[in-house]
N, CA, C and O atoms as a MOPAC input file, in Angstrom:
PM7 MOZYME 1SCF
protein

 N    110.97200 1    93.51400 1    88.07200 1
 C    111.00300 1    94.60000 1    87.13100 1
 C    111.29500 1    95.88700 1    87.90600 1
 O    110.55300 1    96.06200 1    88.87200 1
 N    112.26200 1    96.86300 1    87.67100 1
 C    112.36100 1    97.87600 1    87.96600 1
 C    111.58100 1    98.88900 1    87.47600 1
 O    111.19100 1    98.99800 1    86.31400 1
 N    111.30700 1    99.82500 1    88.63900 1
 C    110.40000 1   101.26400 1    88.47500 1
 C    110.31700 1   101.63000 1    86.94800 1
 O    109.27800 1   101.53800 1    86.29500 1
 N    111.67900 1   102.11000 1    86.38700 1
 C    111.92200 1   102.40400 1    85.30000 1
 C    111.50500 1   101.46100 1    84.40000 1
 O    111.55800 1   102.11600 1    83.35900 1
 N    111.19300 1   100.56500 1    84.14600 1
 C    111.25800 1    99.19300 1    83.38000 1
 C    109.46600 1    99.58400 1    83.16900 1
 O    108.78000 1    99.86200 1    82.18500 1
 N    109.22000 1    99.45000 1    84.45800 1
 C    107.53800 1    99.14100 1    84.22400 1
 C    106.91200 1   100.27400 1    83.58800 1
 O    105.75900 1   100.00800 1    83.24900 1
 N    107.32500 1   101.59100 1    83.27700 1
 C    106.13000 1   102.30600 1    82.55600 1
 C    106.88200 1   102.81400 1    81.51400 1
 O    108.07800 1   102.65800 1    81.76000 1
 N    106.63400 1   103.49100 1    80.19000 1
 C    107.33500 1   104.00000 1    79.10300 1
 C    106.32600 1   104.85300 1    78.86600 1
 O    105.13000 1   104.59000 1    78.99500 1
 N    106.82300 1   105.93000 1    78.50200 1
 C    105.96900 1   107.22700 1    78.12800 1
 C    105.39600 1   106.49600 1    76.92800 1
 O    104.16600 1   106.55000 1    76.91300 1
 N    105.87500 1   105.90300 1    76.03500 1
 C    105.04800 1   105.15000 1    75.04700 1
 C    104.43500 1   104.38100 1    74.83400 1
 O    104.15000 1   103.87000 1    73.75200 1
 N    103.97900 1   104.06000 1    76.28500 1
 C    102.66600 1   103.30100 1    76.60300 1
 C    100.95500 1   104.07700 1    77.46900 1
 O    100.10800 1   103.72400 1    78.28900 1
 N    101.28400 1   105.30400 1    76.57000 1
 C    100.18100 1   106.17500 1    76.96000 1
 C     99.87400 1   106.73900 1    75.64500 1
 O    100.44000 1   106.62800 1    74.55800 1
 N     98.67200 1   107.47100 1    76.08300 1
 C     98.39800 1   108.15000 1    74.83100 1
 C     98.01100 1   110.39700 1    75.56500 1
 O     97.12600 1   110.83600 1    76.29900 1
 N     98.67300 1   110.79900 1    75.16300 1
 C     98.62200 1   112.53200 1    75.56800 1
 C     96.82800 1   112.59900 1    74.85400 1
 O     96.33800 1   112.16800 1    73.81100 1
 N     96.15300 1   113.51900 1    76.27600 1
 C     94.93800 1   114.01100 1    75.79100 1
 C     95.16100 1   115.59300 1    76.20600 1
 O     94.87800 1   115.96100 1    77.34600 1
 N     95.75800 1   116.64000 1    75.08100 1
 C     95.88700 1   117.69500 1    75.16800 1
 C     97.22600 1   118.01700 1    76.40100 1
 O     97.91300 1   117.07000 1    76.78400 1
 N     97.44800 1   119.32000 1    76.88700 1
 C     98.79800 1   119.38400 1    77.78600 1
 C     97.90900 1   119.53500 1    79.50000 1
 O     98.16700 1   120.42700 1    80.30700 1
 N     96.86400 1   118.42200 1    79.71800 1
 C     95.97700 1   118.18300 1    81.05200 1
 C     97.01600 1   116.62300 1    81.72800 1
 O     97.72700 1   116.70100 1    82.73000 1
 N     96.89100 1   115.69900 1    81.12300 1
 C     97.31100 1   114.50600 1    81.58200 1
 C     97.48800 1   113.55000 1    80.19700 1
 O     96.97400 1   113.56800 1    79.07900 1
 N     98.44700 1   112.74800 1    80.84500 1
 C     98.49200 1   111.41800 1    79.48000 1
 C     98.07300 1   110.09900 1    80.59800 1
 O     98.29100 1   109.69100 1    81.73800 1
 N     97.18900 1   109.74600 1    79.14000 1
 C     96.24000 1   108.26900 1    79.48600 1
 C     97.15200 1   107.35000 1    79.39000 1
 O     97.68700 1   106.97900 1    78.34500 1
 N     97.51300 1   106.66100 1    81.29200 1
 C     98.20100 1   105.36200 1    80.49000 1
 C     97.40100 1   104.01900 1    79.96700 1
 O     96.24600 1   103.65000 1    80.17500 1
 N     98.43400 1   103.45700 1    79.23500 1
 C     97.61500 1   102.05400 1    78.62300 1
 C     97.53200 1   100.89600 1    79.98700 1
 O     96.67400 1   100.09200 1    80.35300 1
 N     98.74600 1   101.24400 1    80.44100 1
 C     98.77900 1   100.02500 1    81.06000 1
 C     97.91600 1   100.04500 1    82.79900 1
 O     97.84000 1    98.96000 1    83.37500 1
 N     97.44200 1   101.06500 1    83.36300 1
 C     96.76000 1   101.41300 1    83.96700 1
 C     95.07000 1   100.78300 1    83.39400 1
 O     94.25600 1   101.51300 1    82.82900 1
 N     94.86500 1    99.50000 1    83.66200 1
 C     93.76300 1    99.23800 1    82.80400 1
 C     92.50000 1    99.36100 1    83.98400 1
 O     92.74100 1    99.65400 1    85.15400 1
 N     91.08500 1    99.07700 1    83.44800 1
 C     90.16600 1    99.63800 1    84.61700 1
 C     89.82500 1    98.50500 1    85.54300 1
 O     88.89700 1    98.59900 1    86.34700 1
 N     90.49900 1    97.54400 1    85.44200 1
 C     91.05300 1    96.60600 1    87.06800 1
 C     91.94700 1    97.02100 1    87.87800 1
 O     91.98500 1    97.16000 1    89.10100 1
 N     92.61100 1    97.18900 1    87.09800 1
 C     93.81300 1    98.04000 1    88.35400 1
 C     93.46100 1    99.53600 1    88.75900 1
 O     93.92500 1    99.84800 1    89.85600 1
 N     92.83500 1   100.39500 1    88.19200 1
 C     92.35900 1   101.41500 1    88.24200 1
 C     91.34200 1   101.16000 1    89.91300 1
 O     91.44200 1   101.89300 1    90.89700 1
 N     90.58600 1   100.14400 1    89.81300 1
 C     89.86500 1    99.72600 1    90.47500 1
 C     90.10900 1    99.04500 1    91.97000 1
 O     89.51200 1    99.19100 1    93.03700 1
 N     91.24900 1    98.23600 1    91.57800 1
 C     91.99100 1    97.56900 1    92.82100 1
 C     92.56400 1    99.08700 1    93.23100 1
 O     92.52500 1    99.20300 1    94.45500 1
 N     93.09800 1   100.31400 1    92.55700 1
 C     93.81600 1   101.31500 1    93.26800 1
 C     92.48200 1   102.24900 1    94.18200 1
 O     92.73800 1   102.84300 1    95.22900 1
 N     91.19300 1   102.22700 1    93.60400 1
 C     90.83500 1   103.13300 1    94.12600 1
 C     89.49400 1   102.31300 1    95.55100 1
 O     88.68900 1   102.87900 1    96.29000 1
 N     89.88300 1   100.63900 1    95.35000 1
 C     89.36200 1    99.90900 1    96.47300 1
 C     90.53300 1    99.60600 1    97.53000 1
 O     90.19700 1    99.45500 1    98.70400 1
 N     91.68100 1    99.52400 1    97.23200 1
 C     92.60200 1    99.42500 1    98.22100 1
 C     92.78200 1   101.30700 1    99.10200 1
 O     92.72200 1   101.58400 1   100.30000 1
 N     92.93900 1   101.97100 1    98.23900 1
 C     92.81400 1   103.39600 1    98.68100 1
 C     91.41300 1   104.10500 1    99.50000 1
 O     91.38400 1   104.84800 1   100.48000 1
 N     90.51100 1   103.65200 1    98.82400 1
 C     89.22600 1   103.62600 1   100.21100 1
 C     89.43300 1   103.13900 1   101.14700 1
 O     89.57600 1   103.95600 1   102.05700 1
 N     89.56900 1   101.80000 1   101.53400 1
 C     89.78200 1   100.50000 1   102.58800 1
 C     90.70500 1   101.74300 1   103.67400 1
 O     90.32900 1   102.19300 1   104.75700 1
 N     91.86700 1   102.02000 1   102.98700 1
 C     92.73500 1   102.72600 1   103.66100 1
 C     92.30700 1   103.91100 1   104.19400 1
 O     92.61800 1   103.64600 1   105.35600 1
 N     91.88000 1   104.90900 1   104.25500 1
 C     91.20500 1   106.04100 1   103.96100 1
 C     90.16400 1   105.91100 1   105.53400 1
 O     90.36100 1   106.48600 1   106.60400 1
 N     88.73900 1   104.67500 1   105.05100 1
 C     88.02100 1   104.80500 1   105.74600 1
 C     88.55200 1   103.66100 1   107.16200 1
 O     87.62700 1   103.35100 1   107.91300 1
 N     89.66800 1   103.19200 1   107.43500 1
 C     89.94200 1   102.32500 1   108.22400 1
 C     91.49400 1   103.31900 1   109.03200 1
 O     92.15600 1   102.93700 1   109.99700 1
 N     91.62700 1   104.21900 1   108.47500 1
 C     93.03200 1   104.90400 1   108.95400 1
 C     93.82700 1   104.48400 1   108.58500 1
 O     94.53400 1   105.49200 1   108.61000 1
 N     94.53800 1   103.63600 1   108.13400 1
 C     95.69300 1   103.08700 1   107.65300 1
 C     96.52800 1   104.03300 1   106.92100 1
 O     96.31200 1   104.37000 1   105.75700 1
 N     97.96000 1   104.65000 1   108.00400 1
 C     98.39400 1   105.62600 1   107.19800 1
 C     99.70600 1   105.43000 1   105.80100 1
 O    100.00400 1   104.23700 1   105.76100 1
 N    100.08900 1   105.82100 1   105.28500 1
 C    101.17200 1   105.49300 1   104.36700 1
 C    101.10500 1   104.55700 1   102.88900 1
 O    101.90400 1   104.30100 1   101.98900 1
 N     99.39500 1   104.14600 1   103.25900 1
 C     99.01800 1   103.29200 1   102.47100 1
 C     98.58600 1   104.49900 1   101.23300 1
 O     98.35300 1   105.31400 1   102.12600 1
 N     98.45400 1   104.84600 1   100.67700 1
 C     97.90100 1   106.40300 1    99.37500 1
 C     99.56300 1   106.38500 1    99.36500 1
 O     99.69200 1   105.29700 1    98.80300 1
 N    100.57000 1   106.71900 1    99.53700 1
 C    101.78900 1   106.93400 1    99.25500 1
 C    102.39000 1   105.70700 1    98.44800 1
 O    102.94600 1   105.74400 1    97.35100 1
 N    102.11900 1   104.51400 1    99.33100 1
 C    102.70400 1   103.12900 1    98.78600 1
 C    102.27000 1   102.77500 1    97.40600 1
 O    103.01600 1   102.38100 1    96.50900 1
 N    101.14700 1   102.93500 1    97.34300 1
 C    100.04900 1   103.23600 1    96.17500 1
 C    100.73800 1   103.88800 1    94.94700 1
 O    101.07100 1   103.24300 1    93.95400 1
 N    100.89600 1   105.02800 1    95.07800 1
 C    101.42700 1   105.98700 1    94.26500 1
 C    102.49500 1   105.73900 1    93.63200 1
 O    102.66400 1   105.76300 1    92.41300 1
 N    103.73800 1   105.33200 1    95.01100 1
 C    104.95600 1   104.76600 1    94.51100 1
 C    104.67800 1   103.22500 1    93.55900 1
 O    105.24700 1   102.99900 1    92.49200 1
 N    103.91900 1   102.50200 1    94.07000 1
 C    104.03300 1   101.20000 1    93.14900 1
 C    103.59300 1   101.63700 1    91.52800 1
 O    104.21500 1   101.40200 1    90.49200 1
 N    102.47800 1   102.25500 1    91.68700 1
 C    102.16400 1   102.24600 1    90.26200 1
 C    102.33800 1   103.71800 1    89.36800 1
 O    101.73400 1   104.09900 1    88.36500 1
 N    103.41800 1   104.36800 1    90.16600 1
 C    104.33100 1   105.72900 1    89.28500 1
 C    102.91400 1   106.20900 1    89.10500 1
 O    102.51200 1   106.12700 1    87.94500 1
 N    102.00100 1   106.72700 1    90.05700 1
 C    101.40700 1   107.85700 1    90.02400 1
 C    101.22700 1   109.09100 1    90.98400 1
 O    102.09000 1   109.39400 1    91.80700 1
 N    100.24500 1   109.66800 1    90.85100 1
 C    100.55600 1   110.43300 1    91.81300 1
 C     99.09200 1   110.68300 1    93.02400 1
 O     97.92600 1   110.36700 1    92.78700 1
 N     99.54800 1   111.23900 1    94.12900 1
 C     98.31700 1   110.37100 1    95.57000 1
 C     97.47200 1   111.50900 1    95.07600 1
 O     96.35400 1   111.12100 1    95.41600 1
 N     97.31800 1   112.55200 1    94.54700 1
 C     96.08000 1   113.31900 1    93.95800 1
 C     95.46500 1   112.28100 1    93.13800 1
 O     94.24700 1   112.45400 1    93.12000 1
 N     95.89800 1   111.08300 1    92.32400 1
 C     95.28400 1   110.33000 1    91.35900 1
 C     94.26500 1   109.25600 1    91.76500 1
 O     93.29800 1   108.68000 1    91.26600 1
 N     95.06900 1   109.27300 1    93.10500 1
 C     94.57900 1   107.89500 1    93.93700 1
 C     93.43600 1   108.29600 1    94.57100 1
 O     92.44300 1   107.57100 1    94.61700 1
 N     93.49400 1   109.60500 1    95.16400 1
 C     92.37200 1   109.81300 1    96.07200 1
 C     91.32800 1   110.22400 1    95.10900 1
 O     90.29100 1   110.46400 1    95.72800 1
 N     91.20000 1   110.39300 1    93.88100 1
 C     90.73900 1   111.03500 1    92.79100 1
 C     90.02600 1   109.54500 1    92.42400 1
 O     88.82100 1   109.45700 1    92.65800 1
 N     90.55700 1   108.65400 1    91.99400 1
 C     90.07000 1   107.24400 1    91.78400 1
 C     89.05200 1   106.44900 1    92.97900 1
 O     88.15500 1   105.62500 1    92.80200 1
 N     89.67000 1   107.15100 1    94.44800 1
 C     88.52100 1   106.30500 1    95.20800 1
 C     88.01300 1   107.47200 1    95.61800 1
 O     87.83500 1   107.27200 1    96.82000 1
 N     87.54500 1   108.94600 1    95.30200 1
 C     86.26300 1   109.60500 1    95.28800 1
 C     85.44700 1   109.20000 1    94.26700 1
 O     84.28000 1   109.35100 1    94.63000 1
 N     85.51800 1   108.74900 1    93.14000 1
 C     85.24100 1   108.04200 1    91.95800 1
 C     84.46300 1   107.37100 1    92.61800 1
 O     83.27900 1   107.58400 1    92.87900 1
 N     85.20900 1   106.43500 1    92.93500 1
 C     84.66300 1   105.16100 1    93.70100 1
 C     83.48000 1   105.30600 1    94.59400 1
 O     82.50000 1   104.56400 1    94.63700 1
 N     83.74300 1   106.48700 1    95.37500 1
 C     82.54000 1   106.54500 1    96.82400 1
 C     81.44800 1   107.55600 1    96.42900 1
 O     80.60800 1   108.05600 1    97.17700 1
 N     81.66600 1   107.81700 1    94.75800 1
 C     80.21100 1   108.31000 1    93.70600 1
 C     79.69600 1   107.52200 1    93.41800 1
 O     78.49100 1   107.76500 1    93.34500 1
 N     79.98700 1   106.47200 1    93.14900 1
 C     79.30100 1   105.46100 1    92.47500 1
 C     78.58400 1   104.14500 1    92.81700 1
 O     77.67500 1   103.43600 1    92.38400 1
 N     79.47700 1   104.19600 1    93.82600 1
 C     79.00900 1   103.25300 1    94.47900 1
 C     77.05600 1   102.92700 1    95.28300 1
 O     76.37200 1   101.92700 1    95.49800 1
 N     76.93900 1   103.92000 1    95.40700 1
 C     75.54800 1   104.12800 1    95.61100 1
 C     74.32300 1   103.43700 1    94.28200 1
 O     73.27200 1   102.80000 1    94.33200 1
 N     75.35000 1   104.10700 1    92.98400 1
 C     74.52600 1   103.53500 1    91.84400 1
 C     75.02200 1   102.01300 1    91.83800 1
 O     74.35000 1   101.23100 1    91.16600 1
 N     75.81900 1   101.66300 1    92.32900 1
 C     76.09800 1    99.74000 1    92.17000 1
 C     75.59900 1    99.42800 1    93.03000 1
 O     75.10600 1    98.31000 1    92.87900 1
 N     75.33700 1   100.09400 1    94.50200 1
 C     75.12700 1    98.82300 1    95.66400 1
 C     73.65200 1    99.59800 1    96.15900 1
 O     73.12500 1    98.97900 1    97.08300 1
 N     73.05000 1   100.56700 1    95.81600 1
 C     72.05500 1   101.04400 1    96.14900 1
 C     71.93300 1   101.83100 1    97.87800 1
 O     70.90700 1   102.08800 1    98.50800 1
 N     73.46300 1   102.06900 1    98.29600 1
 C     74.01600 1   102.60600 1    99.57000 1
 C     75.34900 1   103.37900 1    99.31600 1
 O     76.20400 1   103.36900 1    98.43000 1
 N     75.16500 1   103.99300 1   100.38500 1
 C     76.69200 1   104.90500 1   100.44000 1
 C     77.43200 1   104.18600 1   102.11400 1
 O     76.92600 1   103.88400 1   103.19500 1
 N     78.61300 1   104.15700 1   101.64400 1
 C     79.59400 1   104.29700 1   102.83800 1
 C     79.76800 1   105.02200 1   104.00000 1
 O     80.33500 1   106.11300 1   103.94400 1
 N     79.29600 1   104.50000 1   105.21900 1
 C     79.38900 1   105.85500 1   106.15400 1
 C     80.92000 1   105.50700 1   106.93100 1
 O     81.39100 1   106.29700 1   107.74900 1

């Protein structure tokens, strides 16, 4: 499937002129983006937040935004934080 192929503006829904919610961004993949984007992050792995971005037509403010998400919460799931 090509870039173009995989997302359609009409597979989101606009919440005011802030951001549009995509559909197909579901909260597994949301999840695989913001556990593959930690991994990367806290291990150095550079280029990996870019690759990210490009695969799933977003943008690396979204990504790093998804695994700060991630390294909030995580404390309330695992009863620890990440050092």
């Amino acid at each position: 499937m090509s870039p173009s192929t995989k997302y359609r503006i009409s597979d989101s829904v606009k919440f005011g002129n802030k951001f549009i919610r995509r559909l197909d961004l579901t909260p597994s993949k949301r999840l695989h983006i913001a556990i593959t984007a930690l991994y990367a992050m806290k291990t150095g792995q550079w280029g990996v937040i870019s690759n990210i971005a490009g695969q799933f037509i977003i943008s690396r403010t979204f990504v790093y935004m998804l695994a700060a998400t991630l390294t909030e919460t995580e404390s309330l799931i695992f009863g620890t934080t990440f050092q």
